[in-house]
Each structure stands twice: as C-alpha cells, then as structure tokens.
N, C-alpha and C positions, 0 to 999 in steps of 0.2 A: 832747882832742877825744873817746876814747871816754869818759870821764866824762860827758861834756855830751848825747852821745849816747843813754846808760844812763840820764840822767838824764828827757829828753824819751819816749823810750820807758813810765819806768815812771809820770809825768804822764798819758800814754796812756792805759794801762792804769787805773787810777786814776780817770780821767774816765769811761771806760769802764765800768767794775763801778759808778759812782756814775750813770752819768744814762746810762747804753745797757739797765739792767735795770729794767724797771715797778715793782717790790718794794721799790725802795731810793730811788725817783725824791723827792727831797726840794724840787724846785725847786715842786710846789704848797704844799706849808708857807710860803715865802717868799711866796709870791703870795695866800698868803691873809690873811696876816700884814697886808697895805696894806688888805683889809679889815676890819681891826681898826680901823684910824686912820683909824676914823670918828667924825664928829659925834654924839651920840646924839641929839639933839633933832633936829638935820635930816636923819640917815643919812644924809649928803653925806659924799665926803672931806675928813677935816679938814688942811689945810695946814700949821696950826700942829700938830697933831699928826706930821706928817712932817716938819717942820722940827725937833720938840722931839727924835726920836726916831730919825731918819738923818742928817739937816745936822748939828746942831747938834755931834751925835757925831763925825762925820768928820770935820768940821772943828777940833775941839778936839784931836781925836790927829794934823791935818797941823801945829798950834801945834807941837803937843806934840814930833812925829818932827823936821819940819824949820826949824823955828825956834827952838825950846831945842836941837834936835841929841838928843835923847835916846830912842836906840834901845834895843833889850831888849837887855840882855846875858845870860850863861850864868845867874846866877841870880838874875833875875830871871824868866827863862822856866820856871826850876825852879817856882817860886814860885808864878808864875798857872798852870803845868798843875797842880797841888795845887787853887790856889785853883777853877780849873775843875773839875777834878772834883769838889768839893766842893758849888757851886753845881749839877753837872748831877746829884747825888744829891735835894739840897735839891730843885728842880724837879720830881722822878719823885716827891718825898712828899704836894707842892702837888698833882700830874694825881690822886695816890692820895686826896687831900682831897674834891676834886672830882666823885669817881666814885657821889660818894651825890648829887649835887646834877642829873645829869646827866638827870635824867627827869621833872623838874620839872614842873609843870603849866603855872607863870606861865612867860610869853611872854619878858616882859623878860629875867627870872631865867634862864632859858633859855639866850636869846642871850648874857648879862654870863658863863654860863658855859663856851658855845661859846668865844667870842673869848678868853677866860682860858686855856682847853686850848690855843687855836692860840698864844697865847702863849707860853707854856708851853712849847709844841713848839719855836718860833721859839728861845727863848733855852738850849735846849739843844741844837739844832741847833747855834749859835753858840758855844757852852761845848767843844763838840767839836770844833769845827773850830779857835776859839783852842788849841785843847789840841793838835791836830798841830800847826798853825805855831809853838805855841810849843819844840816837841819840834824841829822843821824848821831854827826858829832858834838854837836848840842848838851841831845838824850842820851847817852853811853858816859861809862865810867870804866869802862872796861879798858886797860892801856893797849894792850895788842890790835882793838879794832880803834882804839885814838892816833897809833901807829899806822895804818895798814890806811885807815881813810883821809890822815894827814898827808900820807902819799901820795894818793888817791887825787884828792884834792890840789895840792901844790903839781901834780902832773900836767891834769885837763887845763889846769889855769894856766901852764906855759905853754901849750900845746894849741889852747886857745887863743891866747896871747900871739904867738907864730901865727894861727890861721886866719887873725884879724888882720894882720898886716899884710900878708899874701893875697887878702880878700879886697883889703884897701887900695893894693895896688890895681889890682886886676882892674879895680871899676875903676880906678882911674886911667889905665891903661883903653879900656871900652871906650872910654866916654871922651876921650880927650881927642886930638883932629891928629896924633902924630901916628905913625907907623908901630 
C-alpha cells in the first residue's frame, strides 16, 4: 500500500513539473502537430493523414501487445531507450538543417518548413517519452502497466517511425532544386 501510495504521489508531482509550469507546457506541440496533417492542396484536415499516422499506429501495436502477446521485456526496453536516444539526437541534427531554411521568402517553402520543425518537435517529444516508459518498464512487475506501456511504447515508435519519414521527405523535398 505504501508503494502504491509513493507511487501515485510522485505521478503527481511529475504531471505537475510537466503541465502546471508554462515553460515546459508541451501539450501545444501535440496540438499543433494535427495541423500538420493537412491537405496541402485543400489545407483541410487530412483524414487519411490521421488515419496513416495515429490509427493506423495504435492499432498495429494493440495487434501487436494483445493479440501476438508480445510485450517489451528487459532488453528489449534496453534497446529502444538506445534506439531513442539515438533518433532524438538524429531529430536535433534535422531542426539544426533546417534553421538556414527558416527565413525563407517563398510562402509554401515556408510553411513545408514550419510543419517539418513541429514535426520534428512532435517526434522527439515522443522519443523521450518512449525512452522513460521504456526505462519504467524495466522497473515494474506489475502486468497491466507492462500492457498499457507496451502500447505505449510500440505506438510512439510507429508514429515516430511515420514522422521520420515525412520529416525525411520534406528536407529533401527543401533542399533539392525541383519543384
């Protein structure tokens, strides 16, 4: 009982330093993130773009957790916090590409470089956050949070996975002499 206690307490706190301080507030990254997955031709919300790039993900890692059964175990969580940090370096080289491109004149160019940044941001927000739960699932023995951050986990990583490539395109799309 005091474990569960200590546990909910430092959740608290936790939520607390993350979304009670303006400075650290990341939940408009996320929200600006859905304006990314837009139409370019119609700037509407693309559907298929939310489908390709949150459905499609979650639901491939509930296949994945509760219907193969295959949750993370110790090293495999070892593995993807490597592989995480490795992608949220990779990402900070991508924002560092992007910062000559940032002042642009042309309008499109512009915007293809905003939405790339919040990208950007988006997938290493998510590289960090798999990178605690995978540290979390480490520490825990409890199977409902080895379920729930297995999810968790196998989610951000295909979600990530999507916004590497989206992110890959784009700068090449920036950087290259075609149209």
């Amino acid at each position: 009982m005091k474990k569960c206690i200590l546990i909910l307490i430092s959740v608290f706190i936790i939520l607390m330093m993350i979304f009670g301080n303006r400075k650290v507030r990341i939940a408009p990254v996320f929200g600006k993130f859905f304006s990314v997955l837009k139409n370019a031709k119609t700037n509407r919300f693309s559907f298929w773009d939310f489908v390709c790039f949150i459905v499609f993900p979650v639901g491939l890692s509930c296949i994945i957790v509760f219907g193969f059964d295959c949750v993370i175990d110790e090293s495999l969580a070892s593995v993807l916090t490597e592989v995480f940090a490795t992608v949220f370096t990779v990402l900070f080289g991508f924002a560092a590409i992007l910062a000559g491109k940032m002042e642009s004149k042309n309008a499109i160019e512009k915007r293809v470089v905003n939405e790339t940044f919040i990208s950007i941001m988006m997938a290493t927000l998510l590289a960090l956050l798999s990178s605690v739960l995978s540290i979390v699932l480490i520490m825990t023995s409890n199977q409902v949070l080895i379920y729930v951050f297995s999810l968790l986990v196998y989610s951000s990583s295909l979600i990530i996975l999507m916004d590497v490539l989206m992110i890959s395109k784009r700068i090449f799309i920036i950087y290259s002499d075609n149209e």
